[in-house]
C-alpha positions as CSV (number, residue, x, y, z in Angstrom):
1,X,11.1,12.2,-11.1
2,X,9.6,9.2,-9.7
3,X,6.7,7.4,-10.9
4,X,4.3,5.0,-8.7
5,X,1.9,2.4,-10.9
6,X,-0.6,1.1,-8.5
7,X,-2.5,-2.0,-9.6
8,X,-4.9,-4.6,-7.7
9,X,-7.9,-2.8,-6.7
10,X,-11.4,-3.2,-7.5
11,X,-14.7,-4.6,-5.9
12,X,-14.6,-7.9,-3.3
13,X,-17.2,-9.4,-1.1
14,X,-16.5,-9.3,2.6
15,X,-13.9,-11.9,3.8
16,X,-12.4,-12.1,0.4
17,X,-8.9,-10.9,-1.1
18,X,-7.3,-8.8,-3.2
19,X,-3.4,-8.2,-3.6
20,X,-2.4,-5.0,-4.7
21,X,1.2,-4.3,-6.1
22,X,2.9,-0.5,-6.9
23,X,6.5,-0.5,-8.8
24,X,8.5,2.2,-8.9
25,X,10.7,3.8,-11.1
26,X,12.5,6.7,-12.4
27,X,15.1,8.3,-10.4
28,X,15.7,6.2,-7.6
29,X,19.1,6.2,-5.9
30,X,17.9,4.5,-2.7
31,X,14.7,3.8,-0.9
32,X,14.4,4.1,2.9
33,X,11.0,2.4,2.8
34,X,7.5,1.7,0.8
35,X,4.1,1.2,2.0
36,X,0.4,1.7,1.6
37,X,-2.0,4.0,3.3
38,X,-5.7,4.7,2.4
39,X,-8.0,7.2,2.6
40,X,-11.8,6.5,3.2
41,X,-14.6,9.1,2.6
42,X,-14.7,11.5,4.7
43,X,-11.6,10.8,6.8
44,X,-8.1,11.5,7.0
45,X,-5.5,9.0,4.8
46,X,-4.2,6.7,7.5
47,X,-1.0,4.5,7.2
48,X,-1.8,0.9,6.8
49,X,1.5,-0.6,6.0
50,X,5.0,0.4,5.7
51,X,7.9,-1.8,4.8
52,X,11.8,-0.3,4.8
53,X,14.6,-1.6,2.7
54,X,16.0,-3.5,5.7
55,X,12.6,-5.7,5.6
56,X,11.3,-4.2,9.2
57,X,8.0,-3.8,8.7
58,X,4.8,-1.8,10.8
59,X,1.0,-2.2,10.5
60,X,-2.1,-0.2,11.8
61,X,-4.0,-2.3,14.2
62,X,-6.7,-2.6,12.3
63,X,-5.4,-4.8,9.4
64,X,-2.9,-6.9,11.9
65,X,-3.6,-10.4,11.0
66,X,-5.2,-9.8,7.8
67,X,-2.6,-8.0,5.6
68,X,1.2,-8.8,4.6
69,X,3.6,-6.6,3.1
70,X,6.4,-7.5,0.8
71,X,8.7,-6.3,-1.7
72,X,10.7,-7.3,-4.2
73,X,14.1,-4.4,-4.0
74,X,15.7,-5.6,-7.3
75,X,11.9,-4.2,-8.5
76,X,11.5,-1.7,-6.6
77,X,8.2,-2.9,-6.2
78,X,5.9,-3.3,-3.0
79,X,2.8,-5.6,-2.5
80,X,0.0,-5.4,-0.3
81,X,-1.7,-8.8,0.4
82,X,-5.4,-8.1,1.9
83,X,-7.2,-10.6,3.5
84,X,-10.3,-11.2,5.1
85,X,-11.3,-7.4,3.7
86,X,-14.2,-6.0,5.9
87,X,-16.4,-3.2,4.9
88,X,-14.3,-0.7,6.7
89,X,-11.1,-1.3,4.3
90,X,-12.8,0.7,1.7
91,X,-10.7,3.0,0.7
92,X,-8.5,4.7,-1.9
93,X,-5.0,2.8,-1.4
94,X,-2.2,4.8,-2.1
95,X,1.2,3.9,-2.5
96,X,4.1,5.5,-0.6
97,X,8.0,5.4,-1.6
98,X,10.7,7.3,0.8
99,X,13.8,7.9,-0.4
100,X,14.8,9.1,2.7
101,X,13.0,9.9,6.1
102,X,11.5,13.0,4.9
103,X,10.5,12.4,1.3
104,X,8.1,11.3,-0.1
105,X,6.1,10.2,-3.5
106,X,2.8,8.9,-3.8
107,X,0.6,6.9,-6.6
108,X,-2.5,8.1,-7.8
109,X,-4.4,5.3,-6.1
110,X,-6.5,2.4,-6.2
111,X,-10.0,2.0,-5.3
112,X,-10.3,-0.9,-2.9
113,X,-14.5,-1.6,-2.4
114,X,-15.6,-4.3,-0.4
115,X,-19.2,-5.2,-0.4
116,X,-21.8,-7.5,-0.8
């Protein structure tokens, strides 16, 4: 079994920050990659960040220039640093580990709101 702890989330005005941070454990032999994706009312959960164990990382276009992934591997633990958050990023972020290409485990998920 592997467990995700999601943590960060919670209410910021627009053009504010929030970091949000997932570690993993349990039974973990190797991780192709982690990430984060979100899900907004009423729409399909959409990738927003993914990084892999090599450090190769992708982003949606929407959060280019406004949000960094990292990760810590002796951790197992990814981090999602949001910037300049816009009403559109809110969203339940969820936290994504791959073991391999093909698997994959997800958090329960953090509510990300940002409004004024």
């Amino acid at each position: 079994q592997v467990q995700l702890v999601e943590s960060g989330g919670g209410l910021v005005q627009p053009g504010g920050s929030l970091r949000l941070s997932c570690a993993a454990s349990g039974s973990i032999a190797s991780i192709f990659a982690m990430g984060w994706y979100r899900q907004a009312p009423g729409k399909q959960r959409e990738l927003v960040a993914q990084i892999t164990r090599g450090g190769s990382t992708n982003y949606a276009d929407s959060v280019k220039g406004r949000f960094a992934i990292s990760r810590d591997n002796a951790k197992n633990t990814v981090y999602l640093q949001m910037n300049i958050l816009k009403p559109e990023d809110t969203a339940v972020y969820y936290c994504n580990l791959r073991p391999t290409y093909s698997v994959n485990y997800w958090g329960e998920g953090t509510l990300v709101t940002v409004s004024s």
